[in-house]
Backbone as XML, in Angstrom:
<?xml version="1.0"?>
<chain id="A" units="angstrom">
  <residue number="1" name="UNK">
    <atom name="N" x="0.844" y="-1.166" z="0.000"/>
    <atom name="CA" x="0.000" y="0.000" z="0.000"/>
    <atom name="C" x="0.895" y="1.236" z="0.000"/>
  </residue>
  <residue number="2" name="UNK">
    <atom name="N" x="0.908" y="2.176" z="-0.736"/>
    <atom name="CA" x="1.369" y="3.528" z="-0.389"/>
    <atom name="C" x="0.068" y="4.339" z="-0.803"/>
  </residue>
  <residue number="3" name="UNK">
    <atom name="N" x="0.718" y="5.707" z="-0.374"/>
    <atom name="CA" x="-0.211" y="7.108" z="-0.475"/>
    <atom name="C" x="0.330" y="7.602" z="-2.007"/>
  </residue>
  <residue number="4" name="UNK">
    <atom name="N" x="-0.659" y="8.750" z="-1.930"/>
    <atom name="CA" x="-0.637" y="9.256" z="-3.258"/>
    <atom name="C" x="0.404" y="10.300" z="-3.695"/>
  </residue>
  <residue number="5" name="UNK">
    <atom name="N" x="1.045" y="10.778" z="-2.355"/>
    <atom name="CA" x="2.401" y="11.435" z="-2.287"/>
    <atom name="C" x="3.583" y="10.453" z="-2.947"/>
  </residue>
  <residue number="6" name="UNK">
    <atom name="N" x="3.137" y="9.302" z="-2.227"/>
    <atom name="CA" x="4.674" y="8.329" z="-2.974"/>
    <atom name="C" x="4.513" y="8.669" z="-4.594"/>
  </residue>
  <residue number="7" name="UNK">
    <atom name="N" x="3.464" y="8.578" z="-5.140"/>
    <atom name="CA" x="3.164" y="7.971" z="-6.780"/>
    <atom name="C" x="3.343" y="9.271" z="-7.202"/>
  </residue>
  <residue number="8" name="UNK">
    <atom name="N" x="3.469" y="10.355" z="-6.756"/>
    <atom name="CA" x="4.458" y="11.743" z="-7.353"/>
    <atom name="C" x="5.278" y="11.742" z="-7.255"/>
  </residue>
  <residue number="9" name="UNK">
    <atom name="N" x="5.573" y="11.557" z="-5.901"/>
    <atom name="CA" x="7.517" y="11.302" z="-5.998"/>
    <atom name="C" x="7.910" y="10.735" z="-6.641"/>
  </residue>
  <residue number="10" name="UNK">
    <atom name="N" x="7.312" y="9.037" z="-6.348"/>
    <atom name="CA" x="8.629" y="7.764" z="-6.815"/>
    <atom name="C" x="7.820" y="7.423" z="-8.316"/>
  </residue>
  <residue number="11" name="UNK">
    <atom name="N" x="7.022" y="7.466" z="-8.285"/>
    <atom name="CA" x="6.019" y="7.030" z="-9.596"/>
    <atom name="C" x="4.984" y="6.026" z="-9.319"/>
  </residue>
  <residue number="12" name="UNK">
    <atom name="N" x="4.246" y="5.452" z="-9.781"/>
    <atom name="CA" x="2.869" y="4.993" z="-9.963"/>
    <atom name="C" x="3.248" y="3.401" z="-9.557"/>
  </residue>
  <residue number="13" name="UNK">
    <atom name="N" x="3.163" y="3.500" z="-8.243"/>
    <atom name="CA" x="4.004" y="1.916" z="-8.034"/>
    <atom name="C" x="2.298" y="0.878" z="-8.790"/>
  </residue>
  <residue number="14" name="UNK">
    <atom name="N" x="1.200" y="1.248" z="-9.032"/>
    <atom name="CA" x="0.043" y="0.801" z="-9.438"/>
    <atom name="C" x="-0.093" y="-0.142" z="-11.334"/>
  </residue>
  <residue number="15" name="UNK">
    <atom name="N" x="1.081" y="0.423" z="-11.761"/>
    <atom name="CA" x="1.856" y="0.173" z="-12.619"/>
    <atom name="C" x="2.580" y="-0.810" z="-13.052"/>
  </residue>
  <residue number="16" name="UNK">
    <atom name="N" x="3.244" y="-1.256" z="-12.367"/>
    <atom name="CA" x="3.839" y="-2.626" z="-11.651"/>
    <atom name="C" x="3.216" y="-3.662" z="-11.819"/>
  </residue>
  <residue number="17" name="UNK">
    <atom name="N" x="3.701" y="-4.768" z="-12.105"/>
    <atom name="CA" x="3.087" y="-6.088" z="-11.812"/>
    <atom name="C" x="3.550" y="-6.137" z="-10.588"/>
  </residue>
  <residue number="18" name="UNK">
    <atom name="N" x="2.800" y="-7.150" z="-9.591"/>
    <atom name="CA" x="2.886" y="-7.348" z="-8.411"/>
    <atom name="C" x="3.956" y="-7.414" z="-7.784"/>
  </residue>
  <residue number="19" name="UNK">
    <atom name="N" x="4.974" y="-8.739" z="-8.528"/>
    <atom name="CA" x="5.901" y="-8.798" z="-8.191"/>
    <atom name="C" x="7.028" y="-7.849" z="-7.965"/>
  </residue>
  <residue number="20" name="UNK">
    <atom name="N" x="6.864" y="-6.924" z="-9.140"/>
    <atom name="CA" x="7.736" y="-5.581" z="-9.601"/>
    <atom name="C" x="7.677" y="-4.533" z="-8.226"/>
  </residue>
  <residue number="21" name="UNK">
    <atom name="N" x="6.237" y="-4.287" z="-7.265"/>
    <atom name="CA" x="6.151" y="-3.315" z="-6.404"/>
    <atom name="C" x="6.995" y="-3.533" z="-5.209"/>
  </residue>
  <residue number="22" name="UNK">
    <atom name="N" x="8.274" y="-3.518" z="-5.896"/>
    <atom name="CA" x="9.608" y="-3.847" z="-4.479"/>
    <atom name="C" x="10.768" y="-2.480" z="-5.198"/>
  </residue>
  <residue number="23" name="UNK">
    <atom name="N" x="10.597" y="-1.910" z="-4.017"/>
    <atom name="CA" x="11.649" y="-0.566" z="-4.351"/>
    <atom name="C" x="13.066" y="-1.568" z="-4.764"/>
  </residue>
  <residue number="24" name="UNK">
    <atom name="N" x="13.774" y="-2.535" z="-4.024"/>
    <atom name="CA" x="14.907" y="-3.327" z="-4.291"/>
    <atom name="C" x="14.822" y="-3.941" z="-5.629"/>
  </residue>
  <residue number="25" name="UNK">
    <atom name="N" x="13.539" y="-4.420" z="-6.103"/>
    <atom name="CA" x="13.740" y="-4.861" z="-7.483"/>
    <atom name="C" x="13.690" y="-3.664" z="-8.528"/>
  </residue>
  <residue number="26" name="UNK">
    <atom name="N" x="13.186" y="-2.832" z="-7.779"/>
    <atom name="CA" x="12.875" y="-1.592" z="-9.117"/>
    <atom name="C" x="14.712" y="-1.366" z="-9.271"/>
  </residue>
  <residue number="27" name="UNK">
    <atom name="N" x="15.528" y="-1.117" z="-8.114"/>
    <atom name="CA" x="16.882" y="-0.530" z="-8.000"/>
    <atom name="C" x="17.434" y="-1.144" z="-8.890"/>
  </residue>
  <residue number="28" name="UNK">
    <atom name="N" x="17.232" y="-2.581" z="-9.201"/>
    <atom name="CA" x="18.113" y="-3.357" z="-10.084"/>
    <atom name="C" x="18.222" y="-3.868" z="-11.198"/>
  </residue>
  <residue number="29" name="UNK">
    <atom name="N" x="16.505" y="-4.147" z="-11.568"/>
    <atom name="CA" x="16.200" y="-4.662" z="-12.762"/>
    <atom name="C" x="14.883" y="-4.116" z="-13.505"/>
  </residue>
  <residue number="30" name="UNK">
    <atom name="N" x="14.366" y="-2.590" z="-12.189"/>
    <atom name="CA" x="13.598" y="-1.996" z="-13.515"/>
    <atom name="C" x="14.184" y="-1.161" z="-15.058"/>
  </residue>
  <residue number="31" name="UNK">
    <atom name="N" x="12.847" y="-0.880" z="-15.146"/>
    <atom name="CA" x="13.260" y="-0.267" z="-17.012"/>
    <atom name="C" x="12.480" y="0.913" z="-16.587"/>
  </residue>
  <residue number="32" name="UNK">
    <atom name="N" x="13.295" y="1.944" z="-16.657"/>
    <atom name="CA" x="12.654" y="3.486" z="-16.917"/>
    <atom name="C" x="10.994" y="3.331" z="-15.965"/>
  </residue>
  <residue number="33" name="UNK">
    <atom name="N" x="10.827" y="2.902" z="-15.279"/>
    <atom name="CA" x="9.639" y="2.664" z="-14.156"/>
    <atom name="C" x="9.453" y="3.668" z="-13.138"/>
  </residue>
  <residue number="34" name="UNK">
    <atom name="N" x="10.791" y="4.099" z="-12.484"/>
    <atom name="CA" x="10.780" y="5.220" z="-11.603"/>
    <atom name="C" x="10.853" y="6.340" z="-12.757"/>
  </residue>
  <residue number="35" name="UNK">
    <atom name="N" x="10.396" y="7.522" z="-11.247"/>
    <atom name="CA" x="10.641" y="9.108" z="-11.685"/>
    <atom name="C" x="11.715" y="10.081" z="-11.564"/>
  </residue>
  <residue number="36" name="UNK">
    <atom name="N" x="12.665" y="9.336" z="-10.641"/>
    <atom name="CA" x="13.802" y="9.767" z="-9.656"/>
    <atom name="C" x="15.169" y="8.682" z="-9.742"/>
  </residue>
  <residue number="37" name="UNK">
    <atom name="N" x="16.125" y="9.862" z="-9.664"/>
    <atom name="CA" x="17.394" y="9.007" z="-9.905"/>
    <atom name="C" x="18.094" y="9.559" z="-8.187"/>
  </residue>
  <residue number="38" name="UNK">
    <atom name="N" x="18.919" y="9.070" z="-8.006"/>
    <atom name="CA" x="19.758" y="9.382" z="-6.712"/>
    <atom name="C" x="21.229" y="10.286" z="-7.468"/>
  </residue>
  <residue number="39" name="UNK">
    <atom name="N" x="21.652" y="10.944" z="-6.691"/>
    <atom name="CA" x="22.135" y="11.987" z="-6.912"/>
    <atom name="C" x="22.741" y="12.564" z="-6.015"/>
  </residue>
  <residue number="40" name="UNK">
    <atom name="N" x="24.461" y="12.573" z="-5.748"/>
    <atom name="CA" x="25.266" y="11.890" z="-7.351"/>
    <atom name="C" x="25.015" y="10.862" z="-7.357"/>
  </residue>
  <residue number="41" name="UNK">
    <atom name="N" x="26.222" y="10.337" z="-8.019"/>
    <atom name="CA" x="26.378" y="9.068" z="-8.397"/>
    <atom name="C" x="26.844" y="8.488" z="-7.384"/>
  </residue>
  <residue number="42" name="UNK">
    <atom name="N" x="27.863" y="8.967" z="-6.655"/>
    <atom name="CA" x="28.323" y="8.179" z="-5.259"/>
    <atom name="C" x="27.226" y="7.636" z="-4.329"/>
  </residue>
  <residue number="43" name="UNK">
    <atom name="N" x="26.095" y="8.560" z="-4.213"/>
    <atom name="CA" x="25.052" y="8.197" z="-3.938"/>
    <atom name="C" x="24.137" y="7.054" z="-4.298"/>
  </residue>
  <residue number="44" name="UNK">
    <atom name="N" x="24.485" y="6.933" z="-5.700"/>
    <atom name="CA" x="23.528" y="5.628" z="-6.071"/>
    <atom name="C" x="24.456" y="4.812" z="-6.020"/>
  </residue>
  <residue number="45" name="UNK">
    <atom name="N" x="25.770" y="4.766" z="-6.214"/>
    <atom name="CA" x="26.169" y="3.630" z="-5.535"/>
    <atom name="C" x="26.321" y="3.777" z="-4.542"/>
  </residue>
  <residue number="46" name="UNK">
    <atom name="N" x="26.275" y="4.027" z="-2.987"/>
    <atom name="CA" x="26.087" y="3.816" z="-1.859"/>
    <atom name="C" x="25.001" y="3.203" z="-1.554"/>
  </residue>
  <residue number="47" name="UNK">
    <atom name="N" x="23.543" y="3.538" z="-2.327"/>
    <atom name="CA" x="21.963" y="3.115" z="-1.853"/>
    <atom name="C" x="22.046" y="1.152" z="-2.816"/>
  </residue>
  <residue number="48" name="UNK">
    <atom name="N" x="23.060" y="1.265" z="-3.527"/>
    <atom name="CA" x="23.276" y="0.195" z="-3.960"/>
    <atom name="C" x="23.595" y="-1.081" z="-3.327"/>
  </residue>
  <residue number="49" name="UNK">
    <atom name="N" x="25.154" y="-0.634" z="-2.813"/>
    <atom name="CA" x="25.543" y="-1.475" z="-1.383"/>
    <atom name="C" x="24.324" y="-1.795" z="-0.311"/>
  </residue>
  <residue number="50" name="UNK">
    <atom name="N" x="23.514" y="-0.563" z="0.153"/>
    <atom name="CA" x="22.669" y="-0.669" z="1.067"/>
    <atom name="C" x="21.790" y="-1.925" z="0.268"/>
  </residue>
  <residue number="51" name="UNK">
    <atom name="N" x="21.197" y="-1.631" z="-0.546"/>
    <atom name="CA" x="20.135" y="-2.948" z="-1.065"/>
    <atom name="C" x="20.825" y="-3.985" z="-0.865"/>
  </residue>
  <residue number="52" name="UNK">
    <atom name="N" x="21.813" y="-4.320" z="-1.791"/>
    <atom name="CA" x="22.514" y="-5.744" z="-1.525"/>
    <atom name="C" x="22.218" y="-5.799" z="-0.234"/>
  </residue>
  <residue number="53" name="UNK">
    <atom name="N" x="22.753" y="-5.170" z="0.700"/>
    <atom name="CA" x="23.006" y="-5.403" z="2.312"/>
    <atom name="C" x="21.374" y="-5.999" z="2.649"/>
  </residue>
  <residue number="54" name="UNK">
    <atom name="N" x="20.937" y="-5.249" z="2.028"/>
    <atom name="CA" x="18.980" y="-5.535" z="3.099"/>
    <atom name="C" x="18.833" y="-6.881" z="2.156"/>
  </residue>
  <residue number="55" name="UNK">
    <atom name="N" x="19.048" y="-7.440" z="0.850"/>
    <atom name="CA" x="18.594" y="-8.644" z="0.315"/>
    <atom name="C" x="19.953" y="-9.788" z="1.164"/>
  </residue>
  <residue number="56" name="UNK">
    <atom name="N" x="20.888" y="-9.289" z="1.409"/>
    <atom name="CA" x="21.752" y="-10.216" z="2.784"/>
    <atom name="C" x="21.019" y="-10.831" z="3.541"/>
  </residue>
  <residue number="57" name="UNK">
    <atom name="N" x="20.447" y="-9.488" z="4.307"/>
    <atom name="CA" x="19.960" y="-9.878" z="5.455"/>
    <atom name="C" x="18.941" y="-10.598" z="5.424"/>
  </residue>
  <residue number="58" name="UNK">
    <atom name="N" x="18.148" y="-10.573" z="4.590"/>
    <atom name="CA" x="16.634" y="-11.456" z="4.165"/>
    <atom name="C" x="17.125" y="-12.708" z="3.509"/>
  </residue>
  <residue number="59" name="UNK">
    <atom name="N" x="18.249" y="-12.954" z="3.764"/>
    <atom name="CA" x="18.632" y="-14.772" z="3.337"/>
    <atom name="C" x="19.732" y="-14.740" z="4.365"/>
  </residue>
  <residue number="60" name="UNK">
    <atom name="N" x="19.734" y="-13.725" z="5.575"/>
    <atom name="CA" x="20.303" y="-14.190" z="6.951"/>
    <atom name="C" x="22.146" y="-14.633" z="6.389"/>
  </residue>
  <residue number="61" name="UNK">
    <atom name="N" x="22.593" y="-13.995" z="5.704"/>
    <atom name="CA" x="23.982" y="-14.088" z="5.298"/>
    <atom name="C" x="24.422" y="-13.070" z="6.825"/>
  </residue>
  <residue number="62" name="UNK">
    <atom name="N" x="25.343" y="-13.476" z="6.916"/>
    <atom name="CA" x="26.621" y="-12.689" z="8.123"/>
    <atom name="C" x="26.969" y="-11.337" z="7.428"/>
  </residue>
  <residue number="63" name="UNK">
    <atom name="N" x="27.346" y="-10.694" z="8.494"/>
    <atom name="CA" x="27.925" y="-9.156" z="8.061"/>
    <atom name="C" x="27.351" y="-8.006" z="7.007"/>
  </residue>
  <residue number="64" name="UNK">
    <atom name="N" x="25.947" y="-8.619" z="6.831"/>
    <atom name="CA" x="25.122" y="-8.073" z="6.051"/>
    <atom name="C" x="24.652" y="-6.409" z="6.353"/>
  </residue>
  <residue number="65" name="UNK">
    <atom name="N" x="24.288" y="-5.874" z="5.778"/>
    <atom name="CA" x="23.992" y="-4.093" z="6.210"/>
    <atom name="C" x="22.416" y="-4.315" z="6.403"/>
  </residue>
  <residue number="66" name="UNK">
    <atom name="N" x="21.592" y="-3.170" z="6.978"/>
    <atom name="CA" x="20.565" y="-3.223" z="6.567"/>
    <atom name="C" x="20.328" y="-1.197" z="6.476"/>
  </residue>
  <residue number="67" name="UNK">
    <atom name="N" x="19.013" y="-0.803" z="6.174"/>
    <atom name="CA" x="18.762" y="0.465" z="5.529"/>
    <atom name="C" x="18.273" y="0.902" z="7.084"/>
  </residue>
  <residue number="68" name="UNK">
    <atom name="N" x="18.333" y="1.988" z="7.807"/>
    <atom name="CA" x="17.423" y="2.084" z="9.174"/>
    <atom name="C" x="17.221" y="3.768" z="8.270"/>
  </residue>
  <residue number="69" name="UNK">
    <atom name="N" x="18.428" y="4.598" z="8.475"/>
    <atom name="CA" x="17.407" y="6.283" z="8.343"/>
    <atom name="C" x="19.210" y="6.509" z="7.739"/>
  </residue>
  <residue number="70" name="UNK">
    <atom name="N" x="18.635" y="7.342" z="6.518"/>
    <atom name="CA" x="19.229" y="8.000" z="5.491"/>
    <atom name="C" x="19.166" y="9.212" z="5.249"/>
  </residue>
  <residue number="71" name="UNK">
    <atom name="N" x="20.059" y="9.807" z="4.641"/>
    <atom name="CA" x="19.508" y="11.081" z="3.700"/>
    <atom name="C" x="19.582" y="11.141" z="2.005"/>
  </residue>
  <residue number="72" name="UNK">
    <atom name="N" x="19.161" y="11.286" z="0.977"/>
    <atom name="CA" x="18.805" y="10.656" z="-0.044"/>
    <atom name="C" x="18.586" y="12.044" z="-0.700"/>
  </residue>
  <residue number="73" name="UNK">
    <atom name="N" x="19.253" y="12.359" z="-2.197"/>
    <atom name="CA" x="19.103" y="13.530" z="-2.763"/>
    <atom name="C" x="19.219" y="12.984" z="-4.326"/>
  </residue>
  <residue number="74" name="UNK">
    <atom name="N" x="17.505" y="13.137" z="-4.325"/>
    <atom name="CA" x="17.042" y="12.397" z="-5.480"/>
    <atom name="C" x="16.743" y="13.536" z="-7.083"/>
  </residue>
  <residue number="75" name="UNK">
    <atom name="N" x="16.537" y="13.196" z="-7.729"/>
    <atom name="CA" x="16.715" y="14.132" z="-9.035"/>
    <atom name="C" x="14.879" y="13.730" z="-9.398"/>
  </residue>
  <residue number="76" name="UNK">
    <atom name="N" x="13.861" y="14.129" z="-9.408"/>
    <atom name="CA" x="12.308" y="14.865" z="-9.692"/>
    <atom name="C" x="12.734" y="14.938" z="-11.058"/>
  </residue>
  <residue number="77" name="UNK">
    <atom name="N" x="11.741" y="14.230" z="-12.239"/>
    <atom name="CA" x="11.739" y="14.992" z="-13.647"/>
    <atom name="C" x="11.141" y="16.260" z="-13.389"/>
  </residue>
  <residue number="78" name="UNK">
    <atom name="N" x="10.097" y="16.382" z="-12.436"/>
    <atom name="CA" x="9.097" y="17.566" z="-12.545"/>
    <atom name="C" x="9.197" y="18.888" z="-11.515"/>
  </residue>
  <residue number="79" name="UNK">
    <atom name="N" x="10.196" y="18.487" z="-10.050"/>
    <atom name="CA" x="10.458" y="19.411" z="-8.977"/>
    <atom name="C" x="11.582" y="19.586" z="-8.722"/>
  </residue>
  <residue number="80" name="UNK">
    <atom name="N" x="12.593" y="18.751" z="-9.608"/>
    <atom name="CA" x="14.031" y="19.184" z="-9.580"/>
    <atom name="C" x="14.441" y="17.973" z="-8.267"/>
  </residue>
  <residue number="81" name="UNK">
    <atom name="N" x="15.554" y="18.650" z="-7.943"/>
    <atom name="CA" x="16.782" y="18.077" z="-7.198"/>
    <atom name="C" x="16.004" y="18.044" z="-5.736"/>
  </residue>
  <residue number="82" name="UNK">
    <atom name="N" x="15.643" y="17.176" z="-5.032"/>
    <atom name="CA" x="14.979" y="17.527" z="-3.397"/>
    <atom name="C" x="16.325" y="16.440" z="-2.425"/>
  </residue>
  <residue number="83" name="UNK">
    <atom name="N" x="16.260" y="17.355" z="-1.744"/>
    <atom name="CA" x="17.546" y="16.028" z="-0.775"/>
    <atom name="C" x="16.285" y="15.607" z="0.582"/>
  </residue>
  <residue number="84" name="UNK">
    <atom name="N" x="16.033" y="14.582" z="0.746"/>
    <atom name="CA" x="15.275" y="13.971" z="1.667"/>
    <atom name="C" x="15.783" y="13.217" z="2.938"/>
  </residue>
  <residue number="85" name="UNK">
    <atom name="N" x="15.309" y="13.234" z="3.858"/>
    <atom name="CA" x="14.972" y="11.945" z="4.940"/>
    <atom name="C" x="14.750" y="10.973" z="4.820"/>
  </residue>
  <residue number="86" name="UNK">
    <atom name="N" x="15.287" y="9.939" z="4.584"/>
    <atom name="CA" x="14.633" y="8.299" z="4.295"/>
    <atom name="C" x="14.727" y="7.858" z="5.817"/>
  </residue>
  <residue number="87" name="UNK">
    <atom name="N" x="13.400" y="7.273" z="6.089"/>
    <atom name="CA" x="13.323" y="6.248" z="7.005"/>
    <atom name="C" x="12.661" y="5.048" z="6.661"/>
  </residue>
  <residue number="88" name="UNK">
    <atom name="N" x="13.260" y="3.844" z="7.320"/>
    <atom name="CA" x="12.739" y="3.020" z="6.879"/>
    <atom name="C" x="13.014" y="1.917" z="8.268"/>
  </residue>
  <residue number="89" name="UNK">
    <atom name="N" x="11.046" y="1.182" z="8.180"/>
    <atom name="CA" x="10.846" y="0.256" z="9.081"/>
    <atom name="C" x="10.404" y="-0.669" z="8.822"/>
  </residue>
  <residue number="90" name="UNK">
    <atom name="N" x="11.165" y="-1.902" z="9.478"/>
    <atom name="CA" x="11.047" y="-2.959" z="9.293"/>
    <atom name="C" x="9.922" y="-3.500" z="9.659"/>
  </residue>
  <residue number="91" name="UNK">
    <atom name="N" x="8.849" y="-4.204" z="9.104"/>
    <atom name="CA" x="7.996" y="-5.260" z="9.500"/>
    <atom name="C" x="7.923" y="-6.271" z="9.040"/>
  </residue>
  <residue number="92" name="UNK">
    <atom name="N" x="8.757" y="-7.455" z="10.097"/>
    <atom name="CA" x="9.255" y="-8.457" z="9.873"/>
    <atom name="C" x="7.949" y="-9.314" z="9.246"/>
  </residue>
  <residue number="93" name="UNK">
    <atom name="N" x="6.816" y="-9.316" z="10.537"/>
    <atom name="CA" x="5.853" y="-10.302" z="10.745"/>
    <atom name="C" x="4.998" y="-10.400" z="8.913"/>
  </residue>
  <residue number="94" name="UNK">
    <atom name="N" x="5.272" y="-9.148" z="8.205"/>
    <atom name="CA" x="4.739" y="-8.973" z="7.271"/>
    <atom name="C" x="5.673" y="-9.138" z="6.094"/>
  </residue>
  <residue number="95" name="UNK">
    <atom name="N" x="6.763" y="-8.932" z="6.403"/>
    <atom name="CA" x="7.811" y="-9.426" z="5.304"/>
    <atom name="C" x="8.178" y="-7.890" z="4.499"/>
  </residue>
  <residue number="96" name="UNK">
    <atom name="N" x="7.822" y="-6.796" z="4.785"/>
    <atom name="CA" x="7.983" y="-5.145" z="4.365"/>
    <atom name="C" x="8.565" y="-5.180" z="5.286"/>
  </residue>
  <residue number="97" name="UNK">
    <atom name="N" x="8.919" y="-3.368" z="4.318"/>
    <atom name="CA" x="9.806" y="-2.582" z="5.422"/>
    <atom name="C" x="8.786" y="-1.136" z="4.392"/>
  </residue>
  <residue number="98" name="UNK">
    <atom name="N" x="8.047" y="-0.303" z="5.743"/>
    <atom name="CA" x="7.793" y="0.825" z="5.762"/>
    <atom name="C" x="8.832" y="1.924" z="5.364"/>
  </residue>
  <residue number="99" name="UNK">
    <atom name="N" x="8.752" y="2.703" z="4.246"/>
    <atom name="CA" x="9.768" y="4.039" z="3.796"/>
    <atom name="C" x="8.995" y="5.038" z="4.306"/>
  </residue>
  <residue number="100" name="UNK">
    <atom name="N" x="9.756" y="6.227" z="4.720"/>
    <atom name="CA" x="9.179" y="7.502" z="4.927"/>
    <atom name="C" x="9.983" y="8.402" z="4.107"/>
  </residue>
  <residue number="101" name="UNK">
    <atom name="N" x="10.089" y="9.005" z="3.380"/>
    <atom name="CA" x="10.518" y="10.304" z="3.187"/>
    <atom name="C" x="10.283" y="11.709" z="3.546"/>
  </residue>
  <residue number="102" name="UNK">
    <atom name="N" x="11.268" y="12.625" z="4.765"/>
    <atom name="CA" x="10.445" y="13.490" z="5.149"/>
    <atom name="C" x="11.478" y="14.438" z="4.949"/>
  </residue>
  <residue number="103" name="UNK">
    <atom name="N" x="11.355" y="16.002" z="5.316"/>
    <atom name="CA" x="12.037" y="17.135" z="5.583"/>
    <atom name="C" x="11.797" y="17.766" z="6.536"/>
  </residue>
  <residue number="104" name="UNK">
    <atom name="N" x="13.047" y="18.690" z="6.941"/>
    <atom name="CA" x="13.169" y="19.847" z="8.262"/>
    <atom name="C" x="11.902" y="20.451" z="7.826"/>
  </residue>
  <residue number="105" name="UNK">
    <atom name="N" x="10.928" y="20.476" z="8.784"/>
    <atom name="CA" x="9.987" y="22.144" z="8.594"/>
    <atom name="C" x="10.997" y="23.429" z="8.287"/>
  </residue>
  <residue number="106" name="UNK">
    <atom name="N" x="9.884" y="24.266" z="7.396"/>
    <atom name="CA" x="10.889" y="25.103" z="6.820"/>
    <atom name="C" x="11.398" y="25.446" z="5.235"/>
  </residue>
  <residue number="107" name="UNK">
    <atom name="N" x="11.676" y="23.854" z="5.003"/>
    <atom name="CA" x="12.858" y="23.567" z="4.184"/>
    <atom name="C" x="12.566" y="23.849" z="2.745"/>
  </residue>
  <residue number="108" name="UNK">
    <atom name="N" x="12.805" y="24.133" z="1.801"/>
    <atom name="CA" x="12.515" y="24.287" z="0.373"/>
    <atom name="C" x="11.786" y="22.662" z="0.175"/>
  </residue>
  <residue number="109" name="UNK">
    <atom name="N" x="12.440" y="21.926" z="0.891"/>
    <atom name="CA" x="12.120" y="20.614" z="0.406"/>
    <atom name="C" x="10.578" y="20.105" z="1.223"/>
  </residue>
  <residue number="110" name="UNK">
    <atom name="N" x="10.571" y="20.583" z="2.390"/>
    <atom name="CA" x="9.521" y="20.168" z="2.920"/>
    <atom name="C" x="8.389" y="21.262" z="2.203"/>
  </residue>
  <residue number="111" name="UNK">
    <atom name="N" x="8.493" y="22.125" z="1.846"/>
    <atom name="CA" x="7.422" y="22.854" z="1.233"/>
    <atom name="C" x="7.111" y="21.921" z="-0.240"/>
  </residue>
  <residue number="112" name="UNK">
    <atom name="N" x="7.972" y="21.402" z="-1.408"/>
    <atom name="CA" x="7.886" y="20.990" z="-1.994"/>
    <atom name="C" x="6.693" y="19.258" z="-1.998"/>
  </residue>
  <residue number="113" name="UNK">
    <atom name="N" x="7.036" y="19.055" z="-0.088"/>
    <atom name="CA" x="6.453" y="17.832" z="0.028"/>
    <atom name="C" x="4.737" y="17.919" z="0.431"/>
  </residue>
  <residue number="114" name="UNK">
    <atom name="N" x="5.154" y="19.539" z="1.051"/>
    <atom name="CA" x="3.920" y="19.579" z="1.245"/>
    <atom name="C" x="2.848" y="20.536" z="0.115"/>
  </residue>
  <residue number="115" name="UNK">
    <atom name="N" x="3.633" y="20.536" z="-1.233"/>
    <atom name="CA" x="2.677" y="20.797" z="-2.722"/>
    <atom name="C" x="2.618" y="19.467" z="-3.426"/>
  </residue>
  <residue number="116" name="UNK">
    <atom name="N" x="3.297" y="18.532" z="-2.645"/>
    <atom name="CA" x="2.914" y="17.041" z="-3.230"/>
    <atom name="C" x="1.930" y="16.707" z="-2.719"/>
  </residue>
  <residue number="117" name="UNK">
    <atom name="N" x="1.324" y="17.085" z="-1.467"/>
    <atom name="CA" x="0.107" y="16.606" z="-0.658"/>
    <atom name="C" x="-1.032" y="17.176" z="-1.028"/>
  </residue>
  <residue number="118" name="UNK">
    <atom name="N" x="-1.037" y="18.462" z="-1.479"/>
    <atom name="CA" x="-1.952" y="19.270" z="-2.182"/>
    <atom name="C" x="-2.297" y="18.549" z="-3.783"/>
  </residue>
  <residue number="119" name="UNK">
    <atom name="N" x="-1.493" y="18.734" z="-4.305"/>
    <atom name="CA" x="-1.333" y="18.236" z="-5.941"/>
    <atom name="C" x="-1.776" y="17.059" z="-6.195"/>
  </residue>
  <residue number="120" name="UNK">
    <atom name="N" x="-1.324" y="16.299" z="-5.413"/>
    <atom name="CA" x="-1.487" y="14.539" z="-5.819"/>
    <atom name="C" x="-1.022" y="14.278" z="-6.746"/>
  </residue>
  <residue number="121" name="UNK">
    <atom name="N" x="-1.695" y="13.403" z="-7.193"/>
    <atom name="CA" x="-0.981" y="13.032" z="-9.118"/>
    <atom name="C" x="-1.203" y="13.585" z="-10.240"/>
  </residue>
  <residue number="122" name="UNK">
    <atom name="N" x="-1.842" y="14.818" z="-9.995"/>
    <atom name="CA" x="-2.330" y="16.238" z="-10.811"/>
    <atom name="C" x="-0.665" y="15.827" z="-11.398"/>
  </residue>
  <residue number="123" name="UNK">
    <atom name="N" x="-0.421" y="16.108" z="-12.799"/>
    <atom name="CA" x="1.108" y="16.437" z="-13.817"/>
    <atom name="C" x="1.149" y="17.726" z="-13.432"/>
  </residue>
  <residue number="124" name="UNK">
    <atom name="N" x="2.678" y="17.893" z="-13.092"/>
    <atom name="CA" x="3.053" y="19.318" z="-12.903"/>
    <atom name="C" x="4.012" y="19.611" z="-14.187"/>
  </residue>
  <residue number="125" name="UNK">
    <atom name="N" x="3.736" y="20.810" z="-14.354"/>
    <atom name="CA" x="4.815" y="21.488" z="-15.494"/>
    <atom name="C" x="5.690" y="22.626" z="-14.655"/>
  </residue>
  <residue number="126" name="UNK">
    <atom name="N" x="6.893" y="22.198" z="-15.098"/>
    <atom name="CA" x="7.745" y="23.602" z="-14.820"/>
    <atom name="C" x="7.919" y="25.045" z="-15.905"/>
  </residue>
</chain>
């Protein structure tokens, strides 16, 4: 389940075949599916390592990483560059892990999140 804020940000996880609605599979083997790239590049490879690390840990390999709270500065076709809050919680019993993306009150970015809450999946033009 996500909200209608995610499907502006990240894109239309509704889209997806079932199997596909895994942020870890989108990282690796989608096709042009997301809306957002990570940014830089050191960055996407860092969130890279992190995945491997969380698919470790979900086949219980040793010395594995897992994702707890990030900061993440993703590239928007439509709102530009936003640097975010990632949190993310585990629910084992369910086999997810809950994402949050949030910002400082204030922030260029949290205003941006909060014209995503207004907007919804309204297309924005710059």
């Amino acid at each position: 389940m996500w909200k209608a804020e995610a499907v502006v940000l990240l894109g239309d996880f509704s889209t997806w075949p079932g199997p596909q609605r895994d942020i870890i599979w989108q990282r690796f083997l989608g096709v042009d599916t997301g809306r957002v790239r990570l940014v830089p590049e050191s960055a996407a490879a860092a969130s890279a390592a992190q995945c491997v690390g969380c698919l470790r840990g979900a086949q219980a390999e040793p010395h594995s990483g897992q994702i707890r709270a990030s900061t993440k500065t993703i590239e928007h076709p439509e709102l530009g560059r936003l640097t975010l809050d990632c949190d993310a919680l585990e629910v084992p019993d369910a086999d997810q892990t809950v994402v949050v993306y949030s910002a400082a009150p204030g922030t260029p970015e949290a205003t941006t999140l909060e014209l995503l809450r207004v907007t919804g999946t309204q297309r924005l033009t710059r």
